[in-house]
Each structure stands twice: as C-alpha cells, then as structure tokens.
C-alpha atoms as a printed R data frame, in Angstrom:
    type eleno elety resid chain resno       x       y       z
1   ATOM     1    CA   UNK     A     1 113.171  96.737 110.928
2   ATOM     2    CA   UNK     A     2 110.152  98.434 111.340
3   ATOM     3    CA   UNK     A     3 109.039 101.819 109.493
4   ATOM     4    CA   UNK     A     4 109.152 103.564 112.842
5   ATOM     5    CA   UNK     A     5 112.551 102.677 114.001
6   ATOM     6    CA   UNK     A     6 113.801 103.484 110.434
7   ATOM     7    CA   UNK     A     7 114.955 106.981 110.908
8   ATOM     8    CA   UNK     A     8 117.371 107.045 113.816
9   ATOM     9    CA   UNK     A     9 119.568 104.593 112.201
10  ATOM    10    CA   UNK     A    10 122.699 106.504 111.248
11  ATOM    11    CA   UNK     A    11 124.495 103.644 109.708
12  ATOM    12    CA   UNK     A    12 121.980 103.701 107.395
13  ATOM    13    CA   UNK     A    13 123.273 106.520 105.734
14  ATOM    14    CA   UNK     A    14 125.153 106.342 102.507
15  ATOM    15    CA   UNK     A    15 125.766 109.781 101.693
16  ATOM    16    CA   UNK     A    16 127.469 111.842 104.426
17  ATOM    17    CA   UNK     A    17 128.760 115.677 104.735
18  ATOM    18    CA   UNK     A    18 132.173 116.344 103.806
19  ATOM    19    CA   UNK     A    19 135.129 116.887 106.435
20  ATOM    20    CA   UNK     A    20 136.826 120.138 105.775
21  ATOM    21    CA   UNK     A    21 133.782 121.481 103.558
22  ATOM    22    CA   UNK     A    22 134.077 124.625 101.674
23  ATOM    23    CA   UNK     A    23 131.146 125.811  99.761
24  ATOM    24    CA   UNK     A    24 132.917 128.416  97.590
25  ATOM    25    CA   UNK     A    25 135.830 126.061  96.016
26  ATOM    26    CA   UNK     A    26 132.848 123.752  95.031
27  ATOM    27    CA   UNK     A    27 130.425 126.423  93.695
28  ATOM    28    CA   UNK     A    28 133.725 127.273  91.127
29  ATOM    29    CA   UNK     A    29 134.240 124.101  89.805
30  ATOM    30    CA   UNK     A    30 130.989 123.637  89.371
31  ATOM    31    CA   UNK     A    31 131.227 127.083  87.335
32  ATOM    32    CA   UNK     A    32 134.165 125.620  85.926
33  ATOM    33    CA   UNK     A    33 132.190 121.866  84.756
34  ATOM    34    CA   UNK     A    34 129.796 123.802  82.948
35  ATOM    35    CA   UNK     A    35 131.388 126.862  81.938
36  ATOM    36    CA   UNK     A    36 133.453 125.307  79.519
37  ATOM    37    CA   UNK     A    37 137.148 127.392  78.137
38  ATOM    38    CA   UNK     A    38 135.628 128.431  75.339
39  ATOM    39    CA   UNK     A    39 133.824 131.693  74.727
40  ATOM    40    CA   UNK     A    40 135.310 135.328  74.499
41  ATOM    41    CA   UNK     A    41 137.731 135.215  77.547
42  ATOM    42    CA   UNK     A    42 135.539 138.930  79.614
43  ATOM    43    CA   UNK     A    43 139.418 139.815  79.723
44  ATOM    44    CA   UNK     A    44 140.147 140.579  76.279
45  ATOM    45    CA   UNK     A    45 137.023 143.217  75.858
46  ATOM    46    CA   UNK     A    46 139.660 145.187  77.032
47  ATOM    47    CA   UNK     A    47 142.253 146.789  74.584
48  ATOM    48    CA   UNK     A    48 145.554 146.621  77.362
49  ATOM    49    CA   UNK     A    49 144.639 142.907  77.885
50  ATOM    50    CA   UNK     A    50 147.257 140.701  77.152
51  ATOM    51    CA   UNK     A    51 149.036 138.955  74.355
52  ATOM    52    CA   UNK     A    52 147.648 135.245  73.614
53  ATOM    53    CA   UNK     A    53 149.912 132.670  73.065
54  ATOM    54    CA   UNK     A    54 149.454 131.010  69.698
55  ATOM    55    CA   UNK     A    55 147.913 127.547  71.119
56  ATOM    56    CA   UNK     A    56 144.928 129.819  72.461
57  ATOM    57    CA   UNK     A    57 144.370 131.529  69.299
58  ATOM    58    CA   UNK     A    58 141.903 130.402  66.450
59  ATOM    59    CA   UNK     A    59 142.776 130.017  63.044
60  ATOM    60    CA   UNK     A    60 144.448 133.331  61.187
61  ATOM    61    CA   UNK     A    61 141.721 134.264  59.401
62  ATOM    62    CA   UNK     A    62 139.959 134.464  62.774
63  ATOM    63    CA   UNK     A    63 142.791 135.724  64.995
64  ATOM    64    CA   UNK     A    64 141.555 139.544  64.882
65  ATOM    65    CA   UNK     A    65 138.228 138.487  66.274
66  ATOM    66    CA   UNK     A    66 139.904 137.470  69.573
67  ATOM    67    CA   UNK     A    67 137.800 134.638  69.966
68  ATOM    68    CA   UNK     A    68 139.150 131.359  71.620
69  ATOM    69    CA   UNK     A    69 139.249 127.322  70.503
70  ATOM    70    CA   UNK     A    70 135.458 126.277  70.788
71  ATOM    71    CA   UNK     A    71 133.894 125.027  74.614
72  ATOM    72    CA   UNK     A    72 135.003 121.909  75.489
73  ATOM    73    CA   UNK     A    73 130.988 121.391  76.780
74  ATOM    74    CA   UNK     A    74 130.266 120.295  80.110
75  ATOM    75    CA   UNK     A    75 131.789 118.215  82.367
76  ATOM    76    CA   UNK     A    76 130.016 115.851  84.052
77  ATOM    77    CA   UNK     A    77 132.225 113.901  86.076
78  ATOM    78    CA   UNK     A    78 133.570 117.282  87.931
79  ATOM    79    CA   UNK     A    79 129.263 117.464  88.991
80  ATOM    80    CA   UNK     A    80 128.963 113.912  89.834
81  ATOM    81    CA   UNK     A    81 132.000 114.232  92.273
82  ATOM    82    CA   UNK     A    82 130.673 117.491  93.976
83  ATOM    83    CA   UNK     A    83 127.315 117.035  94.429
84  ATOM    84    CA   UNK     A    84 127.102 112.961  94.684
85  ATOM    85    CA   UNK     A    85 130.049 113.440  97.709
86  ATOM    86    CA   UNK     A    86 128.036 116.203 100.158
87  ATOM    87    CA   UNK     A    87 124.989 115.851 102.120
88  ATOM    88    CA   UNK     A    88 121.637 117.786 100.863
89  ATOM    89    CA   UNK     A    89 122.673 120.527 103.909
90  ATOM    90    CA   UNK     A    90 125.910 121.054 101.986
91  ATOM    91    CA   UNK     A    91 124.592 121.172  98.380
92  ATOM    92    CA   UNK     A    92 122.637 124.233  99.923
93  ATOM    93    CA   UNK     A    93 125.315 125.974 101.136
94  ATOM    94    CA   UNK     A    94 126.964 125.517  97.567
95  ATOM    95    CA   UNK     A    95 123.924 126.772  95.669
96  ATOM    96    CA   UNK     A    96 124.308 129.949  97.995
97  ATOM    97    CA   UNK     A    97 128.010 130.216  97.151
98  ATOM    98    CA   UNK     A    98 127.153 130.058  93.299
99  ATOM    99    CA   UNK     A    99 124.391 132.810  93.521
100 ATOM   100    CA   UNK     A   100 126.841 134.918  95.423
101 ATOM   101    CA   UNK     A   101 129.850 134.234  92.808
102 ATOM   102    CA   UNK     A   102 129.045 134.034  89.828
103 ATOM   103    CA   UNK     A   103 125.159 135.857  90.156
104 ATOM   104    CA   UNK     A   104 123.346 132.835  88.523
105 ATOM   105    CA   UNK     A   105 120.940 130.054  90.343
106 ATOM   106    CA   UNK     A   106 123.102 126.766  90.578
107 ATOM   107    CA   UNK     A   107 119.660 124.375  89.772
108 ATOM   108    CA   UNK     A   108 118.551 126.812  86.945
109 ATOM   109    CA   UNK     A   109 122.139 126.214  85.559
110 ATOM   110    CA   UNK     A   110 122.219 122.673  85.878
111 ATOM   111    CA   UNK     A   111 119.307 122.316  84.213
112 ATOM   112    CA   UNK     A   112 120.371 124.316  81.423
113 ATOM   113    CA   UNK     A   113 123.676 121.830  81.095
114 ATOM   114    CA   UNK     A   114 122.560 118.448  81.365
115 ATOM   115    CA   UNK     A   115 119.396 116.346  79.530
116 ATOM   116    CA   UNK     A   116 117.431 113.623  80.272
117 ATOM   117    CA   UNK     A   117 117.869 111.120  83.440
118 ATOM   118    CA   UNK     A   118 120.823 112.557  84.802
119 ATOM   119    CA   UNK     A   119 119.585 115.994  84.768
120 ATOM   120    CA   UNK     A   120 116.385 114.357  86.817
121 ATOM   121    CA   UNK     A   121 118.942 112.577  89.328
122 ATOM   122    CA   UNK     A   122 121.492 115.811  89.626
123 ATOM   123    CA   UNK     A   123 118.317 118.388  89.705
124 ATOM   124    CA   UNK     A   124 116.700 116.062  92.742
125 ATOM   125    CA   UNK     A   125 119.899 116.491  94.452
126 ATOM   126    CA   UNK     A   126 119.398 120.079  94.539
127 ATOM   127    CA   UNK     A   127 116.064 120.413  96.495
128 ATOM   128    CA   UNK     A   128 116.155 120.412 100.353
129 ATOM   129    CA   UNK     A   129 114.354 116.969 101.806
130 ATOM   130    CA   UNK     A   130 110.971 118.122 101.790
131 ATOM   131    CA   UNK     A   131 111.005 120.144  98.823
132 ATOM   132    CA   UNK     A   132 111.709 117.277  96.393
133 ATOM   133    CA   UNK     A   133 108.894 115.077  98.377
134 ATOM   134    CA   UNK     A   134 106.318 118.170  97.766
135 ATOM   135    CA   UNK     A   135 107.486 118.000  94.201
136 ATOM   136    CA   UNK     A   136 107.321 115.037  93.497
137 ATOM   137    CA   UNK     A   137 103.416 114.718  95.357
138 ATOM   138    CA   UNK     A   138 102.968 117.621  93.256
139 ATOM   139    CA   UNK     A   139 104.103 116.432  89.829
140 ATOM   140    CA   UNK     A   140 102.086 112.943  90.814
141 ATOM   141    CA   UNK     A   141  99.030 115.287  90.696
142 ATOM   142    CA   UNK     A   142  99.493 117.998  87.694
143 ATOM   143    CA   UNK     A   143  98.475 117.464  84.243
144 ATOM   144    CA   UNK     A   144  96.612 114.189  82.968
145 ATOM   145    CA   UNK     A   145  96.156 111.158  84.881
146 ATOM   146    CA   UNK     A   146  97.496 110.763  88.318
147 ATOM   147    CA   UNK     A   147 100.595 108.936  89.575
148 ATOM   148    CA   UNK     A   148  98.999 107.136  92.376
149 ATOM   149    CA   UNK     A   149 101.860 104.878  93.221
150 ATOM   150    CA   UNK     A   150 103.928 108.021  93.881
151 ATOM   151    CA   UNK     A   151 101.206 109.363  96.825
152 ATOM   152    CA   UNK     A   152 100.942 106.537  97.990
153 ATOM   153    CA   UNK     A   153 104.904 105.869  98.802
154 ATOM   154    CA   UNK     A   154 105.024 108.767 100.419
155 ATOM   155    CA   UNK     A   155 102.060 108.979 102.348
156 ATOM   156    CA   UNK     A   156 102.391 105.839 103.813
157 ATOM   157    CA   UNK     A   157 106.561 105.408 104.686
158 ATOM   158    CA   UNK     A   158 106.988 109.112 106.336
159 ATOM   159    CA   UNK     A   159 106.518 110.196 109.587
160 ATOM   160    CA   UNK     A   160 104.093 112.481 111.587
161 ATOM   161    CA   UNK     A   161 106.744 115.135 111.565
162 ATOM   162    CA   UNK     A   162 107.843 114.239 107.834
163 ATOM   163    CA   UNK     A   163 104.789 114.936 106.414
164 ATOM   164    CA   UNK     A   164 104.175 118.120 108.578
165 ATOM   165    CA   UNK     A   165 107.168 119.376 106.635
166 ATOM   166    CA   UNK     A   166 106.172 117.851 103.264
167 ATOM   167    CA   UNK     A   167 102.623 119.861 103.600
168 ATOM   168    CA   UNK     A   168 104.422 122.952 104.166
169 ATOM   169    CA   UNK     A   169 106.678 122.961 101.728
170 ATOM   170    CA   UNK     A   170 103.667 122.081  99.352
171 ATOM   171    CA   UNK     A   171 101.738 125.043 100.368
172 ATOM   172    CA   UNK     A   172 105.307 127.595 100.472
173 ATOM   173    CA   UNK     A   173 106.025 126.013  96.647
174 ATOM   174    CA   UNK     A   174 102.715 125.928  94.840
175 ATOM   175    CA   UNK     A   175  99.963 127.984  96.977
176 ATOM   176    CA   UNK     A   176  97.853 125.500  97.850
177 ATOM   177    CA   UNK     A   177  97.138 122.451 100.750
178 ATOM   178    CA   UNK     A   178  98.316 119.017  99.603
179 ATOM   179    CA   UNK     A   179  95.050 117.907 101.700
180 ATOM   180    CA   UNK     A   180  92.944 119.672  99.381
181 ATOM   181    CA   UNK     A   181  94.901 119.042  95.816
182 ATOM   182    CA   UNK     A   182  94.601 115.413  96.848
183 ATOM   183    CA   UNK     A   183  90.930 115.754  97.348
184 ATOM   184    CA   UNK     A   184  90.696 117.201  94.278
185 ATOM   185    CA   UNK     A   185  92.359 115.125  92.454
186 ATOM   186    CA   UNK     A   186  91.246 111.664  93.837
187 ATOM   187    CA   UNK     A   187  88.081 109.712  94.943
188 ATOM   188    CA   UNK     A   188  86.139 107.552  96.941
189 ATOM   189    CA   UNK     A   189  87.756 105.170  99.334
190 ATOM   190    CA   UNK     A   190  91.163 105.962  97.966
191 ATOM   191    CA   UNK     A   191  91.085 109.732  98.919
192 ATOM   192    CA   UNK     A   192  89.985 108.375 102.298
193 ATOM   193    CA   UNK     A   193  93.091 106.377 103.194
194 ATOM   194    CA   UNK     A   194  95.661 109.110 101.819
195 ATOM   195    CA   UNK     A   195  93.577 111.919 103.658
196 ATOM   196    CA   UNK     A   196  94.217 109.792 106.653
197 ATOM   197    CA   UNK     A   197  97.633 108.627 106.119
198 ATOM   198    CA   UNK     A   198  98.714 112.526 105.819
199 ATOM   199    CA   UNK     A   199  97.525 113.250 109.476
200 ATOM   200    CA   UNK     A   200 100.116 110.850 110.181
201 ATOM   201    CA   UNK     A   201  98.105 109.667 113.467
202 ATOM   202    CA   UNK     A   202 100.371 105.812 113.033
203 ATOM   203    CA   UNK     A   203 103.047 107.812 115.118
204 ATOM   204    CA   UNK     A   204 103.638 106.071 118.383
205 ATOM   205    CA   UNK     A   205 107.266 105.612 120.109
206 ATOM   206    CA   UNK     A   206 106.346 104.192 123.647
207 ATOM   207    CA   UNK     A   207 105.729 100.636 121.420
208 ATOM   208    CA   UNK     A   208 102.880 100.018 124.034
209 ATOM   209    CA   UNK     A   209 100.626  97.817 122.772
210 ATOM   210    CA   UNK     A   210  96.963  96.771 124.672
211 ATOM   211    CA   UNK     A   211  96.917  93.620 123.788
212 ATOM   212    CA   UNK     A   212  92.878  93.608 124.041
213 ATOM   213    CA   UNK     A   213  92.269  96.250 121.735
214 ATOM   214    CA   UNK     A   214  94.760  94.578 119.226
215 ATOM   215    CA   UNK     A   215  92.836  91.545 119.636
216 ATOM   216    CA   UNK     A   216  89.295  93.506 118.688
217 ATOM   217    CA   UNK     A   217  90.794  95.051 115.848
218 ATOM   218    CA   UNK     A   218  92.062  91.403 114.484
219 ATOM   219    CA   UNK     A   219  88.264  90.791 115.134
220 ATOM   220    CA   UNK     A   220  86.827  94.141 113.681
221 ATOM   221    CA   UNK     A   221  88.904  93.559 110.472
222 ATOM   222    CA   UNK     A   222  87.889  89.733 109.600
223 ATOM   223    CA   UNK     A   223  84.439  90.826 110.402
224 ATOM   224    CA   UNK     A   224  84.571  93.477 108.101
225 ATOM   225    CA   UNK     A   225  86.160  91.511 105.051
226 ATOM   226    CA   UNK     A   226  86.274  87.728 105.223
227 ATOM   227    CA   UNK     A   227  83.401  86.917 107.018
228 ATOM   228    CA   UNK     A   228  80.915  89.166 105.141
229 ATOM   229    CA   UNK     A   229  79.236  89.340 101.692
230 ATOM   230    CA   UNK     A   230  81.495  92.807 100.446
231 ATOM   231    CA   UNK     A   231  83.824  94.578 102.830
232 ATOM   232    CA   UNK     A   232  83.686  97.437 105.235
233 ATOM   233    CA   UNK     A   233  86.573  99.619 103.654
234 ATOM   234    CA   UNK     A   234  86.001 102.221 105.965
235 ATOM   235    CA   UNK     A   235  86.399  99.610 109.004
236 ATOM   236    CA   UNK     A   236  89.808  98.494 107.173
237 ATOM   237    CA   UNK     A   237  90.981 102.096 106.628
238 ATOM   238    CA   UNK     A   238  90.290 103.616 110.236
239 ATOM   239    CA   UNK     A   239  92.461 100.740 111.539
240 ATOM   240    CA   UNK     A   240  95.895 100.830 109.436
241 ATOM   241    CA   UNK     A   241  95.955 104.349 109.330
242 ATOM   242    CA   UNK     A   242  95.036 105.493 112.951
243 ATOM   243    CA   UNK     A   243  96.828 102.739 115.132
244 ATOM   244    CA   UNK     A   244 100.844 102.977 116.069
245 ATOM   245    CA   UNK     A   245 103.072 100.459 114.248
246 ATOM   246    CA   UNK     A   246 103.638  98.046 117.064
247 ATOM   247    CA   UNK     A   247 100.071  97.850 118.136
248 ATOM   248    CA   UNK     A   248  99.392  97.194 114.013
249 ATOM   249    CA   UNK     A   249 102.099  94.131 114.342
250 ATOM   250    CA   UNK     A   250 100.142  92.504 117.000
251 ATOM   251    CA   UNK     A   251  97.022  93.090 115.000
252 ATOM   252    CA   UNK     A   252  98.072  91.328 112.363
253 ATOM   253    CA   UNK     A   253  99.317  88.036 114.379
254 ATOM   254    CA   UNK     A   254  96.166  87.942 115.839
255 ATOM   255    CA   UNK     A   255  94.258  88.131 112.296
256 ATOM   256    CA   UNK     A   256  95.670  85.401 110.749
257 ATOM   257    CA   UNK     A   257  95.309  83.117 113.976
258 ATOM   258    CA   UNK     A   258  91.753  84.378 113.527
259 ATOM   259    CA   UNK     A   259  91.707  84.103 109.420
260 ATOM   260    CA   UNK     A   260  94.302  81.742 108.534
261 ATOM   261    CA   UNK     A   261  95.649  83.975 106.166
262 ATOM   262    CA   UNK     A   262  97.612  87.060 106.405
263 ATOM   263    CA   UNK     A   263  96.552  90.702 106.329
264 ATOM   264    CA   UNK     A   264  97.851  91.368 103.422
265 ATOM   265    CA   UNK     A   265  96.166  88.193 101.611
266 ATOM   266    CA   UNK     A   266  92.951  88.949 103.150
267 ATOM   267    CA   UNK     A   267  92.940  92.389 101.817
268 ATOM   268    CA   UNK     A   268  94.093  91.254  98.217
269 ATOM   269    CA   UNK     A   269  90.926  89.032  97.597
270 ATOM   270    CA   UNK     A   270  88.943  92.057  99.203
271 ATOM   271    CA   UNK     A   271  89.714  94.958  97.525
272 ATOM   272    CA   UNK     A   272  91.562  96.240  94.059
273 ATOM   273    CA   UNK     A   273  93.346  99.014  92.040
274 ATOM   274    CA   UNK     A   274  95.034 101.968  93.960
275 ATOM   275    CA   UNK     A   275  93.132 100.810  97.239
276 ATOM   276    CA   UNK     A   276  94.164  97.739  97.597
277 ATOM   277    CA   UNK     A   277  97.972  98.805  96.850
278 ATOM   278    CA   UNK     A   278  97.665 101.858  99.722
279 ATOM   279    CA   UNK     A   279  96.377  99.155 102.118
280 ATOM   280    CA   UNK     A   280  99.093  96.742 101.314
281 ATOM   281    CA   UNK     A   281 101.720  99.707 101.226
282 ATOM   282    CA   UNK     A   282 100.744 100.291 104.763
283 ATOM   283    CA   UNK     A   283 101.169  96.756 105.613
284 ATOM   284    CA   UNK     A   284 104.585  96.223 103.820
285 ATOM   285    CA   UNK     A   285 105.720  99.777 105.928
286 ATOM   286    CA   UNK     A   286 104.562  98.560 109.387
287 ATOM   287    CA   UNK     A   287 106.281  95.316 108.752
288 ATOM   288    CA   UNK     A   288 109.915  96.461 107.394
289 ATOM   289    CA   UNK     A   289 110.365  99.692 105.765
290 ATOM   290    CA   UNK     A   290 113.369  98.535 104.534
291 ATOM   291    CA   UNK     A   291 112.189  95.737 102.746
292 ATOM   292    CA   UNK     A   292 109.822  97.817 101.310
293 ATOM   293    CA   UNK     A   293 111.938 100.054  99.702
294 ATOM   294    CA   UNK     A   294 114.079  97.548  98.293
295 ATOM   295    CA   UNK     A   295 111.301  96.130  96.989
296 ATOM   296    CA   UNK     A   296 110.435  99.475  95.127
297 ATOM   297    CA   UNK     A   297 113.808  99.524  93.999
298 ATOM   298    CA   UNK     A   298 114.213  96.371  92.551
299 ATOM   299    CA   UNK     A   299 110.778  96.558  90.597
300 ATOM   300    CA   UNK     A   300 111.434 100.095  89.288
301 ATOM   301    CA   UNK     A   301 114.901  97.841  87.244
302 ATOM   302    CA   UNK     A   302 112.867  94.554  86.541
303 ATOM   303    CA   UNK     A   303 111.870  93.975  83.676
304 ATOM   304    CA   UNK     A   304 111.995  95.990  80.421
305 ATOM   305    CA   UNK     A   305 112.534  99.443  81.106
306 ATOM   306    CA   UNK     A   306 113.558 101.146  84.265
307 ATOM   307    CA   UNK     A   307 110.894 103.345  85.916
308 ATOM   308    CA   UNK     A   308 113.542 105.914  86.486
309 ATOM   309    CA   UNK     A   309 111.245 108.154  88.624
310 ATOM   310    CA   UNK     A   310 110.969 105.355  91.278
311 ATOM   311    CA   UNK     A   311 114.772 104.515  91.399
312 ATOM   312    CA   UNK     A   312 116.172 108.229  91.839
313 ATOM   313    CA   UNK     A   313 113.260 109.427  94.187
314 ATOM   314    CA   UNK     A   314 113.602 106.587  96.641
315 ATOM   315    CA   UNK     A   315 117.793 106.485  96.270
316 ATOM   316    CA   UNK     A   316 117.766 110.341  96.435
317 ATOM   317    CA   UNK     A   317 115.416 110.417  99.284
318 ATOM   318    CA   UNK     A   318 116.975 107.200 101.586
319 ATOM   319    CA   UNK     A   319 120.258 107.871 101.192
320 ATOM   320    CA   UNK     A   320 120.991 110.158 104.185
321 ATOM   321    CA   UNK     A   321 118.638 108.150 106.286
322 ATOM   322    CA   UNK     A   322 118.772 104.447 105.469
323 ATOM   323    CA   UNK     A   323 120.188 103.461 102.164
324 ATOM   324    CA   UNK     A   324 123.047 101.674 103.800
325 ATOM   325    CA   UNK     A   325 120.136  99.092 105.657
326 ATOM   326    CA   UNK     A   326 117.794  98.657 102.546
327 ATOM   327    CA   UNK     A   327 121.091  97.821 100.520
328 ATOM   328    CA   UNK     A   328 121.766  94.955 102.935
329 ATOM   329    CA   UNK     A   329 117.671  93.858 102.620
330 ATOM   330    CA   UNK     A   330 118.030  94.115  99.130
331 ATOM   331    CA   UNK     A   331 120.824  91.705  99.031
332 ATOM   332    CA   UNK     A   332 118.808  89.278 101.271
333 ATOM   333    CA   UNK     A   333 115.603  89.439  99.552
334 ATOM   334    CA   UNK     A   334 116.549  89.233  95.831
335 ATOM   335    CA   UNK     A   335 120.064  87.169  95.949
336 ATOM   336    CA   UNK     A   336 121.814  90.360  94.372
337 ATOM   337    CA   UNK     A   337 123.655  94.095  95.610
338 ATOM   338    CA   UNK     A   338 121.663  97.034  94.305
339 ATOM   339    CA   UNK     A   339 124.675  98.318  93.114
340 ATOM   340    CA   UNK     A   340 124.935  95.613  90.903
341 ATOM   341    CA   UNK     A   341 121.521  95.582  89.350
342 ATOM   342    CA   UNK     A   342 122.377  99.548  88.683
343 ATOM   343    CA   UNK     A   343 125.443  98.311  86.929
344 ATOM   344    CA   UNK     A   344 123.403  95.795  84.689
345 ATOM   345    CA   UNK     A   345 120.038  98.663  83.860
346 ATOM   346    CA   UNK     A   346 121.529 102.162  83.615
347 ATOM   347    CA   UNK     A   347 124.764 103.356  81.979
348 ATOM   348    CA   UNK     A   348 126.802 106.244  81.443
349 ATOM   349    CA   UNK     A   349 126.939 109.573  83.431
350 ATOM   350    CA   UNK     A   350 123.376 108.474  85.129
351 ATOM   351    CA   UNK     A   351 124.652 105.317  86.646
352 ATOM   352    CA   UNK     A   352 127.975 106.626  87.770
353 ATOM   353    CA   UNK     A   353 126.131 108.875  89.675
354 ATOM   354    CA   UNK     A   354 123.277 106.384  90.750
355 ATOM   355    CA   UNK     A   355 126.537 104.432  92.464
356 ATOM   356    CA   UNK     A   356 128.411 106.909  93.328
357 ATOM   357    CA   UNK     A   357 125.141 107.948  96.154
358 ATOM   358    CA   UNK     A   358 124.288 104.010  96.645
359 ATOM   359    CA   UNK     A   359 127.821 103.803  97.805
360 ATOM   360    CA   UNK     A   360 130.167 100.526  98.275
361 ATOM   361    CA   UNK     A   361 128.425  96.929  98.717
362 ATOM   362    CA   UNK     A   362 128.120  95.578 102.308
C-alpha cells in the first residue's frame, strides 16, 4: 500500500470514538484517578458538617485535626481506560469538561501525576493531530543537536494537506514558520530536501502517470549518480520530492532496468548521513507507507534500549488512521505481532497502555 492511498483506509484504525460518549462522567474519574481520597475532605471546613465514621478518621491523637487516612496516589489504570478507549476528538471534549468542572487544565494535571514514559505516551494523547506533529518537529529542533530522524518522518510520510496543518499549528504554538526554524537549524543539501518535502508538491490522486517523462527521470537520475564522477544531489532531490507517488513508482522500475540496481541502492553508494536517510525515507514512503512504519516501529524495540520517542509518536500518531494495516505488515515483514514485541520491551503502566491503543492481533 502506497503512502498516498494510506489515509482513507478506515480499517486501519485501531483506536475509535466511543458509542454513547459523555465527556463529563470521564473528566470526573479522571478527577477521581488522580485526586486520590485523601486530603481534608472541602466539606468538613465547615463546623455543621457531618459526623465521620470511625474507619475515616485518623489516629486519636489526630482526630481533632479532621484530617483523613493518607491519598491512596494516583490511579493509573482508571487513565489508561479513559483516554486509551476515545478518539483524539473525544479526549478534547474531555479536557473541556475538566476545565469546566473542576477549573484546572486536564494535560497540566496529568503531567503533574504521572513520570517518565507513560507521562510522554498519556501527555501525547492529549494534543490534537497536528499539535503533537508541530511538537514533536519542534522539540526535534530546540536545544543542542538536532533530531533529524524525527523531521525527516514527518516530512516525508504526510500529506499536502497534513503538513498545511502541521505548519500552522507550528506557527499558532511557538511564533514562528517551521520553513524558517528548519532553515535555521539545518544545512546544505539536507535543508534542501525537507524545504521541499514541506511544500508537499508529491500530492497527486488522478495516479496518471506519462510514461515518457517517467522514463527521462529514470534517465536524469542514473545520469546524475551512477554514471558520473560525484552526484547531482540537486537533480536527485527535485525528482523525489516534486513528482506524485505513482509517477515515482514507474520511475523507479525504469531505473533499475536502466541501472541494474534499485533506487534505493543507487542512492546508498551515492550519498550519506541525514541525506541519504531523507532520500531513502522518501523511497520507503512511495513504496509502502505501511511497511515503513513498521519498520520504524520495530527498530525503535530492537536491540538494547527502546527509542521510546519513535514507538509512542508513530503508535500515537497511526492509530486513528492506519495502525490496524501496519500491524498486519509488521507481522509479515518481521515473523512477529507488534503487540507482542511491546509485551517482550516495555512493562508496567507504559505497556498496558502501549497495547491497550495497538489493539488486538489480526
């Protein structure tokens, strides 16, 4: 399946709105998960309030202070079932319900709550779509060093319209052009592809394909790397990112008729670093987004260590548009469920929630 057919595929989703949804009973046991039973009870400020029973009541020495057994802390479980269980659209509403109730922001809060990887996961669940996507392009960018791999994703698997959306949240959230912060904060041939890749000009639904042009741009690209001392980025650069998918796809039959090699070999031995994995990124996209994905999933749990930043963006971000597909790829590809290799790499609260928006095996 290619990266253009991707997002109309509503089996694909894994996460879907709740029948019968009610934002305000969620928004209170949400209250409830973190609010603990502890605490001076707001009821007893008052003198007429009335009598405890002796189970409620601390020890005697303590009983005049009218102060109750200690928080139980928070629960996670009661978040992992409310916010793992409703689309993004929902988890809005929710946040809205929680302002309204109980007068405090419902991400602030969470935050607050919960630590480390499953604060990440539950805090990603709380940005709209194209929100989390400007944050995380943003957070690939700030401070020292830049996350290229990050851009790159992103850049190269959304759509036209996607990253319209993406650039405006960028600008609404942090004042500035995502054009321009990536200008600033790369170089050289690599700022040239993602510049390109944000116009989002590989946008083409007709699938027409002139079969000529495909042909000279098989041509243009062997001319510009294998059968020259150097390469032409630019040549290689102008063609992924400015022709549709299905015209790319014939492009790169007729290259390795032309090369006897593929594309993506051709541009391996040509280039290296950050452009050579944007130009194969492209590639892997145009081919099968899905497979791409899984691929990014399955690399973010090889290994030692889990690149946890790669696993919840891309389950966060796929799962109401394709999870369900790149679940089944995954399975073909590496001979095992994702859910299972999230079984085997994470643990605790953070995986039950990691499976919990994966959903059950095919």
């Amino acid at each position: 399946m290619a990266w253009w057919k991707a997002w109309v595929e509503q089996e694909g989703v894994t996460v879907k709105a709740s029948s019968h949804f009610n934002p305000d009973p969620d928004a209170e046991t949400l209250y409830k998960a973190m609010k603990g039973i502890g605490g001076v009870s707001p009821l007893l400020s008052h003198q007429a309030a009335a009598p405890l029973s002796p189970a409620l009541l601390g020890p005697p020495e303590v009983e005049g202070m009218l102060i109750l057994h200690a928080p139980t802390g928070t629960n996670e479980q009661a978040i992992i079932d409310v916010l793992t269980k409703r689309s993004n659209a929902q988890r809005q509403q929710i946040a809205k319900s929680f302002k309204a109730h109980f007068g405090k922001d419902l991400t602030e809060t969470l935050k607050s709550e919960l630590s480390g990887k499953f604060e990440r996961l539950i805090v990603a669940l709380m940005y709209p779509p194209y929100r989390y996507e400007a944050k995380e392009l943003h957070d690939a960018m700030k401070g020292l060093g830049t996350k290229e791999g990050v851009i790159i994703e992103i850049l190269a698997s959304r759509t036209k319209h996607q990253l319209h959306e993406i650039m405006k949240a960028y600008e609404e959230d942090y004042g500035s052009s995502l054009e321009e912060d990536i200008q600033a904060d790369t170089s050289g041939y690599l700022e040239r592809i993602l510049v390109c890749l944000l116009q989002g000009s590989r946008d083409d639904m007709s699938g027409f394909v002139d079969s000529g042009l495909a042909l000279q741009d098989a041509q243009d690209l062997y001319a510009a790397g294998e059968k020259i001392q150097g390469t032409d980025e630019m040549k290689f650069i102008t063609i992924l990112c400015t022709r549709s998918a299905t015209h790319l796809m014939r492009v790169f039959e007729e290259y390795e008729k032309i090369a006897s090699k593929s594309i993506e070999d051709s541009i391996r031995s040509e280039t290296h670093g950050s452009l050579e994995e944007a130009m194969v990124t492209v590639v892997k996209c145009t081919r099968n987004l899905h497979s791409y994905f899984a691929e990014r999933l399955y690399y973010a749990m090889k290994g030692a260590g889990t690149r946890d930043g790669t696993l919840i963006r891309n389950i966060v971000s796929r799962s109401e548009i394709d999870l369900n597909l790149i679940k089944r790829q995954f399975e073909k590809m590496y001979n095992k469920t994702l859910s299972s290799m999230i079984m085997d790499d994470t643990s605790g609260d953070y995986k039950d929630a990691l499976l919990n928006l994966v959903g059950s095996d095919p």
